[in-house]
VMD Tcl script that builds the backbone (N, CA, C; Angstrom):
set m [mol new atoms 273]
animate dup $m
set s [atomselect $m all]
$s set {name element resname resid chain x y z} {
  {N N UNK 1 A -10.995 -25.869 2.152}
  {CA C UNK 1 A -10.069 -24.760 2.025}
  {C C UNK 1 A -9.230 -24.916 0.763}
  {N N UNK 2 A -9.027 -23.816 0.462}
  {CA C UNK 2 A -7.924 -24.000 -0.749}
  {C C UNK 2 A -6.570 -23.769 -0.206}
  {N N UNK 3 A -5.660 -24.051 -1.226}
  {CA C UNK 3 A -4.231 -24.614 -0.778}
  {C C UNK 3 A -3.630 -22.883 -1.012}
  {N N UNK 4 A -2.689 -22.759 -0.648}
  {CA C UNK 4 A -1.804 -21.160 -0.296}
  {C C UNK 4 A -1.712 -20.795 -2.064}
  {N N UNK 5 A -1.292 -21.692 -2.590}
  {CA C UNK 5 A -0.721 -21.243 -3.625}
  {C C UNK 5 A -1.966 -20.427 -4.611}
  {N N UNK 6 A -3.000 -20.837 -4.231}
  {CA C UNK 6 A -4.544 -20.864 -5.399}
  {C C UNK 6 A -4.649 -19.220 -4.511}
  {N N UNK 7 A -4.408 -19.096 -3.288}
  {CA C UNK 7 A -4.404 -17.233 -2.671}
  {C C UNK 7 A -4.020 -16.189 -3.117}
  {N N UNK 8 A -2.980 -16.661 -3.840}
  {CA C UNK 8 A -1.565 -15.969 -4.460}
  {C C UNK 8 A -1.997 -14.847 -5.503}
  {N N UNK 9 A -2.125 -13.815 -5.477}
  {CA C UNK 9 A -2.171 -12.781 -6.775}
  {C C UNK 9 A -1.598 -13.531 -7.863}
  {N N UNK 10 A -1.728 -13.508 -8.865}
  {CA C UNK 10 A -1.311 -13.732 -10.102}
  {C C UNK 10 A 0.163 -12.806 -10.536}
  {N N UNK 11 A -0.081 -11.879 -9.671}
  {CA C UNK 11 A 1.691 -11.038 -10.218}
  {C C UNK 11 A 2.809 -11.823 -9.810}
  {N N UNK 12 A 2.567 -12.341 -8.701}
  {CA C UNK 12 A 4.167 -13.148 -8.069}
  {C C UNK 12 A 4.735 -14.037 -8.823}
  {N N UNK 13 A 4.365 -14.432 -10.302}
  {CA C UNK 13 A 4.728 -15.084 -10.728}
  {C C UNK 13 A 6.222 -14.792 -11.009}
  {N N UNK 14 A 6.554 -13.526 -11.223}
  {CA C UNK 14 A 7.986 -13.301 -10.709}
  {C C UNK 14 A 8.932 -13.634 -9.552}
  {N N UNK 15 A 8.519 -13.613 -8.823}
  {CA C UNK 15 A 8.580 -14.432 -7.504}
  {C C UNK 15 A 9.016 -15.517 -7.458}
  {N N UNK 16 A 8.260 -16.629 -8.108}
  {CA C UNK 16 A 7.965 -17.943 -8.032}
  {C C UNK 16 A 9.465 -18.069 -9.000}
  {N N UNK 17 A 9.449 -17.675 -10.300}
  {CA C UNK 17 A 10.535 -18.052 -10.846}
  {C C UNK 17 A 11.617 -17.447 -10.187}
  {N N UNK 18 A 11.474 -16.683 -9.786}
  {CA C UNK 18 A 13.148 -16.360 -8.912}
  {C C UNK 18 A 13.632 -16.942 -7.789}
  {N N UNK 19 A 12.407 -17.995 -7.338}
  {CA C UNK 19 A 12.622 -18.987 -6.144}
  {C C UNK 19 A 13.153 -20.150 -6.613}
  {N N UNK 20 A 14.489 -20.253 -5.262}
  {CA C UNK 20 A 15.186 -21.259 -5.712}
  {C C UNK 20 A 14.781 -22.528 -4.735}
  {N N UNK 21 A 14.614 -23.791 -5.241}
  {CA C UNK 21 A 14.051 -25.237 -4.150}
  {C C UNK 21 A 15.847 -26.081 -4.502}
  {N N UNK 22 A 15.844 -26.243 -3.046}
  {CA C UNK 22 A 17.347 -26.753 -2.802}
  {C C UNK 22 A 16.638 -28.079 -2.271}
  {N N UNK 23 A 17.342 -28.914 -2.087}
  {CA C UNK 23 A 17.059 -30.530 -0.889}
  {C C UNK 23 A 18.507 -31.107 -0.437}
  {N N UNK 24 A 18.726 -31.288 0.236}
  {CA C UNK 24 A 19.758 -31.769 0.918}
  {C C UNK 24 A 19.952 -32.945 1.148}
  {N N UNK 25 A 21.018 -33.969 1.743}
  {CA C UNK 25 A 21.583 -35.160 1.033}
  {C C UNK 25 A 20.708 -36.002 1.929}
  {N N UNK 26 A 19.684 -35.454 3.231}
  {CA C UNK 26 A 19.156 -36.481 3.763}
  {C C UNK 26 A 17.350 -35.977 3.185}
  {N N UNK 27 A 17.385 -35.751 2.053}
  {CA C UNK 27 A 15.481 -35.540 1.658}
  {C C UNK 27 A 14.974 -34.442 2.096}
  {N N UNK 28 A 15.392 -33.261 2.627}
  {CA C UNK 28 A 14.750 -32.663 2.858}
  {C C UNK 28 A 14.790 -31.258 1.933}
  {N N UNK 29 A 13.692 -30.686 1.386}
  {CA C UNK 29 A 13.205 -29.517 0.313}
  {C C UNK 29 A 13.070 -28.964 0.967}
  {N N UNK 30 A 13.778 -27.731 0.055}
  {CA C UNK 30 A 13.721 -26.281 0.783}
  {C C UNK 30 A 13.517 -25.230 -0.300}
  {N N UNK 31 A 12.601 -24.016 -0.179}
  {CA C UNK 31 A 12.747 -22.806 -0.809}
  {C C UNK 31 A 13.403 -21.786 -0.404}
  {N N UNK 32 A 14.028 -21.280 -1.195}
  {CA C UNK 32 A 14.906 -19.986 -0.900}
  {C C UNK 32 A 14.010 -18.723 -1.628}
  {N N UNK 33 A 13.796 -17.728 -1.086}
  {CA C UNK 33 A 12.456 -17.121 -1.789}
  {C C UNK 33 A 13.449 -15.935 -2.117}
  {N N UNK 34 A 13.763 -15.071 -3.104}
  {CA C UNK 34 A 14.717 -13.836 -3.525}
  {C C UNK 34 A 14.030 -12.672 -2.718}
  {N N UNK 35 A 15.354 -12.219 -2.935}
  {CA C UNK 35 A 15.289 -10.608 -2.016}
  {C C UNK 35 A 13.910 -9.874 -2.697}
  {N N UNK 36 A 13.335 -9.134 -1.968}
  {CA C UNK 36 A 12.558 -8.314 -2.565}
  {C C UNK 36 A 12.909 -7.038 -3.710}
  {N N UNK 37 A 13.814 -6.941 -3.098}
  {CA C UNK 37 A 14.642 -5.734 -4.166}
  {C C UNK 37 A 14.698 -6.554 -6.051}
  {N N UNK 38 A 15.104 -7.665 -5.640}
  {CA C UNK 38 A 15.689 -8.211 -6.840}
  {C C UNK 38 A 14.379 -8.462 -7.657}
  {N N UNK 39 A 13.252 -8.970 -6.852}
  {CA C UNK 39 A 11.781 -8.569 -6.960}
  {C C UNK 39 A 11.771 -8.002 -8.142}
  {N N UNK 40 A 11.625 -6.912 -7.496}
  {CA C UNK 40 A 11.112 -5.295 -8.115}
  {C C UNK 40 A 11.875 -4.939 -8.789}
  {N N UNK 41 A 13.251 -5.272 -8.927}
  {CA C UNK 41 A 13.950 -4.742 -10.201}
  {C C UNK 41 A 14.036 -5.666 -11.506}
  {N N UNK 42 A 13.375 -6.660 -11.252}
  {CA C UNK 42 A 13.199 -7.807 -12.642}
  {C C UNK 42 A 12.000 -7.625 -13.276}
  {N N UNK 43 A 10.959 -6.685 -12.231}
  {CA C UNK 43 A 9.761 -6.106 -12.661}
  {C C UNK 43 A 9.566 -4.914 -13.330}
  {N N UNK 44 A 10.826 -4.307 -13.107}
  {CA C UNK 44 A 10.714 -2.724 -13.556}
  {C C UNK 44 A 11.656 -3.372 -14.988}
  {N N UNK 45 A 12.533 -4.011 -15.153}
  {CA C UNK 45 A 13.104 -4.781 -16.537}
  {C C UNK 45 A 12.390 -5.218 -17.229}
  {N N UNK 46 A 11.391 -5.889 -16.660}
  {CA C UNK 46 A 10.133 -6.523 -17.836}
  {C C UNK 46 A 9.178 -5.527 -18.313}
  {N N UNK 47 A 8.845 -4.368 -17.258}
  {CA C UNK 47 A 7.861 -3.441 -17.541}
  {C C UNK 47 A 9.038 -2.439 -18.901}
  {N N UNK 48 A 9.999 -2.327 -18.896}
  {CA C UNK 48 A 10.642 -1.457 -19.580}
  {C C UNK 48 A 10.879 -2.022 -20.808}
  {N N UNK 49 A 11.137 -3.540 -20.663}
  {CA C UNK 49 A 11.046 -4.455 -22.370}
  {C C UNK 49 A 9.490 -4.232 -23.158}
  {N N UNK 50 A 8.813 -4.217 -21.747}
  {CA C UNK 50 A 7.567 -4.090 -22.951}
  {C C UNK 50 A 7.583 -2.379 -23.686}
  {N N UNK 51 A 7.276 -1.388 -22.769}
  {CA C UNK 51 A 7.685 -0.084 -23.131}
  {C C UNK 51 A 8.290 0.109 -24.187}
  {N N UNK 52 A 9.126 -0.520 -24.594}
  {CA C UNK 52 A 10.300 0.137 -25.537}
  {C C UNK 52 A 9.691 -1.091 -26.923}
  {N N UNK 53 A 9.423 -2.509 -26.431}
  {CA C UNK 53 A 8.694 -2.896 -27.209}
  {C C UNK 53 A 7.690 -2.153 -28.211}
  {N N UNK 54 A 6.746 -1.600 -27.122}
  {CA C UNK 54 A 5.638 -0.484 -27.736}
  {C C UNK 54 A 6.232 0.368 -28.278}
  {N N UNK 55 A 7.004 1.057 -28.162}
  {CA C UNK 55 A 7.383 2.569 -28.641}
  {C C UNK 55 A 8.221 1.966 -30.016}
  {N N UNK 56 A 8.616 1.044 -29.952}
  {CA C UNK 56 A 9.063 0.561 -31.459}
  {C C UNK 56 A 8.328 0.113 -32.569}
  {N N UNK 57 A 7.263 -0.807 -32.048}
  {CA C UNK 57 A 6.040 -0.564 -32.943}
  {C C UNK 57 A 5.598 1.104 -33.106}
  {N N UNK 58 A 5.437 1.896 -32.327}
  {CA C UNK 58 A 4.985 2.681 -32.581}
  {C C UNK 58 A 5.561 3.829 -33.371}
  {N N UNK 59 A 7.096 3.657 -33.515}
  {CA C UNK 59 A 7.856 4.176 -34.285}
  {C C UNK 59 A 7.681 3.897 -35.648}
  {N N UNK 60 A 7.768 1.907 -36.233}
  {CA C UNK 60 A 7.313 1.756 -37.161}
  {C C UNK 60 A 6.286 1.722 -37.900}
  {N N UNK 61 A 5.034 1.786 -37.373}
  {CA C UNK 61 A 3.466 2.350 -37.029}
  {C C UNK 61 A 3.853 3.919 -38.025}
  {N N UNK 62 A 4.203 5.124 -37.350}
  {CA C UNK 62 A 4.104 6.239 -37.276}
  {C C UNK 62 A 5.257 7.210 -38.584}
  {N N UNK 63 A 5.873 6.315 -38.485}
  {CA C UNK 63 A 7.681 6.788 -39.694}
  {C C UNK 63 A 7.783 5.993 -40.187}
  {N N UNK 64 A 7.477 4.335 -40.062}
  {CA C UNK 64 A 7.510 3.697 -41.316}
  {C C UNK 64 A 9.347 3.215 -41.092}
  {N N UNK 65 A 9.749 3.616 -40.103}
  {CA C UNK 65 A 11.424 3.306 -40.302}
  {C C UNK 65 A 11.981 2.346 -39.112}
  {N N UNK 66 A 12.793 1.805 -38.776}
  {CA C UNK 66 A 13.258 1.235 -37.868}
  {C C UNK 66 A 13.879 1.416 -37.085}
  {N N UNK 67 A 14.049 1.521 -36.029}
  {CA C UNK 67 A 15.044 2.387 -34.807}
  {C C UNK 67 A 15.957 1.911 -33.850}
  {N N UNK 68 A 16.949 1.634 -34.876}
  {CA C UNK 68 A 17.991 0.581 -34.041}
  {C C UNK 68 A 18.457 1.040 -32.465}
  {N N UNK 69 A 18.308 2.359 -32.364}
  {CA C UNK 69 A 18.604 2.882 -30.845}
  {C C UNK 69 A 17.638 2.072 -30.147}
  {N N UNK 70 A 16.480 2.405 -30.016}
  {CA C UNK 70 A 15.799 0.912 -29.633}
  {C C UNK 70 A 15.708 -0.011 -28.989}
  {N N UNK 71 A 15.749 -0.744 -30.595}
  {CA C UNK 71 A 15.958 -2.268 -30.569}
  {C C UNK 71 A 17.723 -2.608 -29.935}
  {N N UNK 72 A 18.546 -1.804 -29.451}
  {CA C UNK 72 A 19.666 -2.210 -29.267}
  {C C UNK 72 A 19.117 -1.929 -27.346}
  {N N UNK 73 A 18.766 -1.316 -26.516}
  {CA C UNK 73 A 18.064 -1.328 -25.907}
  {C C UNK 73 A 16.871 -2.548 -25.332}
  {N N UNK 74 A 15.900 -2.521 -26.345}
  {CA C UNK 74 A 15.093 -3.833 -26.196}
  {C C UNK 74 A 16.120 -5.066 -25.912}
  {N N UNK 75 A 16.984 -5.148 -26.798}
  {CA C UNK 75 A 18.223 -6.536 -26.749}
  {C C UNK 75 A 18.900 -6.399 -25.163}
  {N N UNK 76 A 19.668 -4.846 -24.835}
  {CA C UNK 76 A 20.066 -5.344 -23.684}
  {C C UNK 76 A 19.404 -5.726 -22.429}
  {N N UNK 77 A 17.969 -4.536 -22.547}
  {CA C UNK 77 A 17.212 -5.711 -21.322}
  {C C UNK 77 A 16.901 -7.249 -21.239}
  {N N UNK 78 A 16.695 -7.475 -22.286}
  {CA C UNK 78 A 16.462 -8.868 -22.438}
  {C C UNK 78 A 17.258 -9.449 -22.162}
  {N N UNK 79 A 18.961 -9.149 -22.139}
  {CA C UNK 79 A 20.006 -10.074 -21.777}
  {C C UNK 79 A 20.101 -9.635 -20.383}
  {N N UNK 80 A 20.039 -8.647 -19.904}
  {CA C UNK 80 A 19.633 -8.400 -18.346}
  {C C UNK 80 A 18.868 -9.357 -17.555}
  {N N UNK 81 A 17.653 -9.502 -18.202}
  {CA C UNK 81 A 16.006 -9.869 -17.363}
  {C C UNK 81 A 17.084 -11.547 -17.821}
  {N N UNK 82 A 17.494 -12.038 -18.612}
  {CA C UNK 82 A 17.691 -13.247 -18.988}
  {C C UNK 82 A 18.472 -13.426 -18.102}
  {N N UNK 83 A 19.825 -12.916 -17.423}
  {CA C UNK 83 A 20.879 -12.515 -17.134}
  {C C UNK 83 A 20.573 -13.513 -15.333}
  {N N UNK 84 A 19.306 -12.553 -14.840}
  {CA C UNK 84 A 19.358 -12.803 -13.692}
  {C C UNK 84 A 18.438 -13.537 -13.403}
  {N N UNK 85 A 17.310 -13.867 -14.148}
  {CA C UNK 85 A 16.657 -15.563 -14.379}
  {C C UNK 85 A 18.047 -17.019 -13.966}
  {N N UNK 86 A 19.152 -16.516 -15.119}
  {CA C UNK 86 A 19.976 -17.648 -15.427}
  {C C UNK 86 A 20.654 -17.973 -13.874}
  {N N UNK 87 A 21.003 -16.888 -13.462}
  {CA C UNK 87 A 22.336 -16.623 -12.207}
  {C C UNK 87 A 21.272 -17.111 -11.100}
  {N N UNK 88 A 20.270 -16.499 -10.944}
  {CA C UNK 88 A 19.369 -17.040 -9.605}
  {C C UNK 88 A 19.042 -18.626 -9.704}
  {N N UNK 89 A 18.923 -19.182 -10.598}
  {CA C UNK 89 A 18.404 -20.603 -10.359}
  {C C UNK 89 A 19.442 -21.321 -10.630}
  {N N UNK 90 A 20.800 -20.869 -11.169}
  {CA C UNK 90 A 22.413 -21.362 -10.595}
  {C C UNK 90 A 22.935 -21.605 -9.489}
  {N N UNK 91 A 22.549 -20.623 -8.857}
  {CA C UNK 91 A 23.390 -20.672 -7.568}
  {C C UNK 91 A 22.949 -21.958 -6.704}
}
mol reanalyze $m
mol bondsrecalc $m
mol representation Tube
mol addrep $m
């Protein structure tokens, strides 16, 4: 048999990093697995960095110019998606 983890879709890798492993003072490991919500909204943040990623190439692709509306955009998701990477494996 193979082990649970080798079952696993390849998408949860969001998942996995948003899971927090605690152990306690007598040895024992534990996972804390994140809300599902928080899930899906770190997924719809990454799907939207890439998006806007694309559409900025495709701006400079197409006009030749740079589009700081954007890239000021691209920056705040990234401090978002970074945001709640940092805070979940804090706590």
């Amino acid at each position: 048999m193979q082990p649970a983890e080798a079952t696993e879709p390849l998408t949860d890798w969001v998942k996995r990093a948003l899971t927090r492993k605690t152990s306690s003072k007598r040895g024992l490991k534990e996972e804390i697995e994140p809300d599902e919500r928080l899930v899906l909204g770190t997924k719809v943040v990454i799907a939207l960095i890439f998006s806007l990623t694309a559409l900025e190439v495709a701006h400079l692709a197409f006009l030749g110019t740079w589009s700081s509306e954007v890239f000021a955009a691209i920056t705040g998701l990234t401090g978002t998606a970074t945001g709640i990477l940092i805070s979940q494996k804090s706590r």
